[in-house]
Residue, then its C-alpha position, 0 to 999 in steps of 0.5 A: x526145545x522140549x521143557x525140563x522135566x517136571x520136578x517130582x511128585x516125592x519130594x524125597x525122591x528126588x533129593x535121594x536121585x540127586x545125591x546118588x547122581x552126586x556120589x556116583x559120578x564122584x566116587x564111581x558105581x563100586x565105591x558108592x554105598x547106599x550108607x553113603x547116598x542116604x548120608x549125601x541126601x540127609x535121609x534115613x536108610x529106611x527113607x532110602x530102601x523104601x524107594x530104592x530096594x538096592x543099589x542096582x535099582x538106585x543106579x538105574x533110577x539115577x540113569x533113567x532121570x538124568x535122561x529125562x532131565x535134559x529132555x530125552x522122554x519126549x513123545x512124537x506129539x512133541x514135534x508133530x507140527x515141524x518139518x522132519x529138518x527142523x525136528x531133527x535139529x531139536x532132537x539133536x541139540x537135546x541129543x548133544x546137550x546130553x551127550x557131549x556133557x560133562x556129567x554124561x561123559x564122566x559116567x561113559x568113564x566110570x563104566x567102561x573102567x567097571x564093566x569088567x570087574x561088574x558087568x551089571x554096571x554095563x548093563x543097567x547103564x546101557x538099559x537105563x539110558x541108552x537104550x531108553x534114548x533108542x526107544x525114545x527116537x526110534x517112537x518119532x522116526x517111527x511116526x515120522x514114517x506114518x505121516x511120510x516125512x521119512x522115505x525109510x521101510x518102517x521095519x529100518x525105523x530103529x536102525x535109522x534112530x541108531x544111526x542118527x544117534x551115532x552121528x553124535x558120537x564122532x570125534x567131537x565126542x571122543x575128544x571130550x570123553x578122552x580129555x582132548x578138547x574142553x567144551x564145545x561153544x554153544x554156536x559151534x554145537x548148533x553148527x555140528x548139529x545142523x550138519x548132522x542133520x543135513x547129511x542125514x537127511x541127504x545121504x551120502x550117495x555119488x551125485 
């Protein structure tokens, strides 16, 4: 499993990404001030405005980080010597352990309720942590290519990347996200994933 992220060289900064990380899933994206951020990290507003000039920027940052803090920044160095398989499985458990968690499921919540009222929400959540989660294994697929451990065009690279992501997004996801089902055992996410990966890997042709 790739390390957590290093903690950062600005010590205020990341006291201010956790507090905002804090009072935007407590309070939702509109609620949340940056009186009320710098007031949750103990920092004054000028503290705050020098790092993050709005709240929008702020929103982004705190996306941006908890993808990195679970894992999802990775290079295609990282997994240089497994087999596709076994890269594959790592990839997904650190996919589910995001994905599937409760922060990340409460954020899915709080901007599917805004995206009407505040289409930015959307937006910055989508180019902030989605889409940053694409590039990022989209990168390995495509190097997974060059070196021939996927028989794919490298043209389909980022719509195979997608697709994998996907996988993870069925009905286990969508029982969490709905309040359906409480957390998913550590063994029976390891199984998912495995199976994930096998049918991804195998297809699903007529044999």
């Amino acid at each position: 499993m790739i390390e957590a992220a290093a903690r950062r060289e600005d010590p205020k900064e990341e006291i201010i990404l956790s507090a905002a990380k804090t009072a935007f899933l407590e309070h939702g994206y509109a609620a949340t001030s940056m009186d009320l951020v710098a007031q949750t990290a103990h920092v004054s507003k000028t503290t705050l405005y020098a790092r993050f000039p709005s709240k929008e920027s702020l929103f982004a940052a705190a996306i941006a980080a908890e993808c990195e803090r679970r894992g999802l920044s990775f290079s295609p160095a990282h997994f240089a010597d497994l087999s596709i398989e076994e890269a594959l499985r790592r990839i997904g458990a650190i996919l589910v352990d995001l994905l599937w968690s409760p922060e990340a499921l409460r954020m899915e919540q709080i901007v599917t309720g805004e995206a009407n009222r505040f289409p930015e929400v959307a937006e910055i959540f989508f180019r902030s942590g989605p889409c940053r989660v694409m590039e990022t294994i989209t990168a390995y697929f495509i190097d997974a290519v060059a070196k021939g451990k996927l028989e794919i065009p490298a043209e389909e690279a980022e719509f195979a990347a997608t697709q994998f992501i996907t996988s993870f997004k069925g009905k286990l996801y969508c029982e969490l996200l709905m309040g359906v089902r409480g957390t998913v055992p550590a063994e029976d996410r390891k199984s998912f994933v495995a199976r994930a990966v096998d049918l991804f890997l195998k297809g699903a042709g007529a044999r």
